[in-house]
N, C-alpha and C positions, 0 to 999 in steps of 0.2 A: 436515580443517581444523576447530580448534576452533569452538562457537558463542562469537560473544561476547555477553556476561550483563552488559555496561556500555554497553547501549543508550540515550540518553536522547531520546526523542521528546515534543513540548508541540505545543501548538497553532501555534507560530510554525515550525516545523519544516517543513524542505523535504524531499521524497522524488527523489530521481531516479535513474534508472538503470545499471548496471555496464556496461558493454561485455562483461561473460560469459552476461547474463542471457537465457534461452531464453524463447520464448512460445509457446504452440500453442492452437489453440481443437479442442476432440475432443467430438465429440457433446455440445453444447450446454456445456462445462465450460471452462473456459480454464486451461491450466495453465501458470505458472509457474515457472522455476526456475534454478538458480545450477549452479556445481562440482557439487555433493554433496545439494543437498536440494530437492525440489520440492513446489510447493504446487496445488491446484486453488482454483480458485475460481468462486463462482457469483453469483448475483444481486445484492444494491449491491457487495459485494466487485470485483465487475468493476468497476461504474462508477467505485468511488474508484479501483482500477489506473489504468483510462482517463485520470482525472485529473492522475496523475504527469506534468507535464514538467518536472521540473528548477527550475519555478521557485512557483508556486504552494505558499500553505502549507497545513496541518493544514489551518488556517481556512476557507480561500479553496474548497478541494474538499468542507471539510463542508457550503458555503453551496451547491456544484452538487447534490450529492447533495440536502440538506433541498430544495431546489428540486426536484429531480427526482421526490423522494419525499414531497413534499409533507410535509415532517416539521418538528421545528427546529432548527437547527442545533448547538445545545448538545447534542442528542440524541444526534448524528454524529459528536463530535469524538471523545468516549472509544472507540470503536468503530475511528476512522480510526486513531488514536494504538497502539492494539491492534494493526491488524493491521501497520502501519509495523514496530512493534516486534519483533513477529515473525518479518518477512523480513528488516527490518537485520541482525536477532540469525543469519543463516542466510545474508549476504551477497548477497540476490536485488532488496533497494535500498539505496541510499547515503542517509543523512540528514545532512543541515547546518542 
């Protein structure tokens, strides 16, 4: 399966889930994955996944995360936007 390279994720951006997507937690690492391509992930990386339900935006999980991490959330978006754009482009989330 191609990746697709015409991802557009912003801040207003929803992430939610495929119906193919795998998840597994393996000695402390969470891995994620589609068809074809898998991802690990570790520390905030987890928490924004966690945050995916279908309806919550960019915004909304960069304000759990700066909570969480005591950080701000301007900090968090370009990071969340990042890693969205990633697995959209690899079909492991859906974005609208």
């Amino acid at each position: 399966m191609p990746v697709d390279d015409n991802i557009a994720v912003g801040p207003d951006s929803v992430a939610s889930l495929p119906l193919n997507v795998k998840i597994r937690n393996h000695r402390g690492v969470m891995v994620v994955g589609g068809y074809e391509h898998f991802f690990e992930l570790t520390g905030p990386a987890v928490s924004i996944w966690r945050g995916i339900d279908g309806k919550r935006t960019v915004l909304e999980i960069a304000a759990l995360i700066a909570e969480e991490y005591d950080i701000d959330r301007e900090t968090v978006v370009p990071d969340i936007v990042e890693l969205f754009t990633e697995l959209a482009r690899h079909d492991v989330v859906k974005i609208a």
